[in-house]
N, C-alpha and C positions, 0 to 999 in steps of 0.2 A: 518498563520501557518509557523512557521519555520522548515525548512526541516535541516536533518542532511547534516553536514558536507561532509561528504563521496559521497554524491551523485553527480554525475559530470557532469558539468555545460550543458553539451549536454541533457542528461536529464532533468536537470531543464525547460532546452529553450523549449523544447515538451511535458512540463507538462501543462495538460488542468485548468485551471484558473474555479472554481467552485462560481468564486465572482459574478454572474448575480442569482444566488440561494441561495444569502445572505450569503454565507460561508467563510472564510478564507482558505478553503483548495482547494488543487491541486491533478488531475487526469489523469493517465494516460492509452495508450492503452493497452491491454494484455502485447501484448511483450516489449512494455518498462516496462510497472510498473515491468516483469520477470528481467528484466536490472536493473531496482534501487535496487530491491533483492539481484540482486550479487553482486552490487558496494558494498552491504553491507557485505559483506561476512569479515571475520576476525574484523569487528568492534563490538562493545557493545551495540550496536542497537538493538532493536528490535522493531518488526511490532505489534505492540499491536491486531491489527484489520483491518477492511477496508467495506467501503460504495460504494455501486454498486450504477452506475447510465447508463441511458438507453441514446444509442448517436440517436437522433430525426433528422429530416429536420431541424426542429425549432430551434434545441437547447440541452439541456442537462437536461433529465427526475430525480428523483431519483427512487431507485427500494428499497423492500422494504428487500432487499438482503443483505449478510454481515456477517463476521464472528467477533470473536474476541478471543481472544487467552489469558489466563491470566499467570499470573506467578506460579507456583507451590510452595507450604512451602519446604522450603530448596533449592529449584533450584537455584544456583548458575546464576548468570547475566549472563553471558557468556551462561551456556548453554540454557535459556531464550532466547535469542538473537538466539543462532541457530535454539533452537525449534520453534520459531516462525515465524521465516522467511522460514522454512520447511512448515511450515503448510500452510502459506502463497501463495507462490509459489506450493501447491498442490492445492490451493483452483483455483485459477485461472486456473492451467491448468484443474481443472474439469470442470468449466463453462465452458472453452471456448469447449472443448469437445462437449457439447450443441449445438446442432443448432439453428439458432434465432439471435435475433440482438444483436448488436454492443452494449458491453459494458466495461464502464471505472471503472478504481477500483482506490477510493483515500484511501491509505494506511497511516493509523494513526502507529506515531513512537513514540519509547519514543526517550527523549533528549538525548543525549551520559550522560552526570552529572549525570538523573537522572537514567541510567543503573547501576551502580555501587553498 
């Protein structure tokens, strides 16, 4: 998975690597993935979605959890981009609201290109 631009390489480096569960994507804890949210703030990003997974002794579970956000007819990119990173960033601070275990959110982006 290629991550956007925007997101700054300290986050990169403590993004959880989902490649041992055949994936391409990368995960992170609440308050970062909150962190990659804001880096995106003024870009043309948006958070399409995102796939919970459960932090084990072992390893890394998936749950069968997950939101996804779509584009509205007429909604302007821009505000698609904010709306979704809103939704985003509300979804996670409800979970963790929850008590229970540790869980990492891999946020599906669109591509900056294909925002536009």
């Amino acid at each position: 998975m290629r991550l956007p631009e925007a997101i700054p390489s300290k986050l990169r480096f403590v993004a959880i690597s989902l490649k041992d569960l055949g994936l391409g994507e990368v995960a992170w804890r609440a308050r970062d993935a909150l962190a990659v949210i804001e880096s995106l703030r003024g870009t043309p990003v948006a958070i399409t979605g995102a796939d919970l997974y459960r932090v084990e002794a072992w390893g890394i579970a998936p749950l069968t959890e997950g939101w996804h956000c779509d584009r509205l007819r007429g909604e302007m990119a821009s505000q698609y981009a904010e709306r979704s990173r809103g939704l985003a960033a509300e979804c996670i601070e409800d979970r963790e609201a929850q008590a229970g275990q540790e869980v990492v959110y891999a946020l599906l982006f669109t591509l900056q290109q294909d925002a536009a």
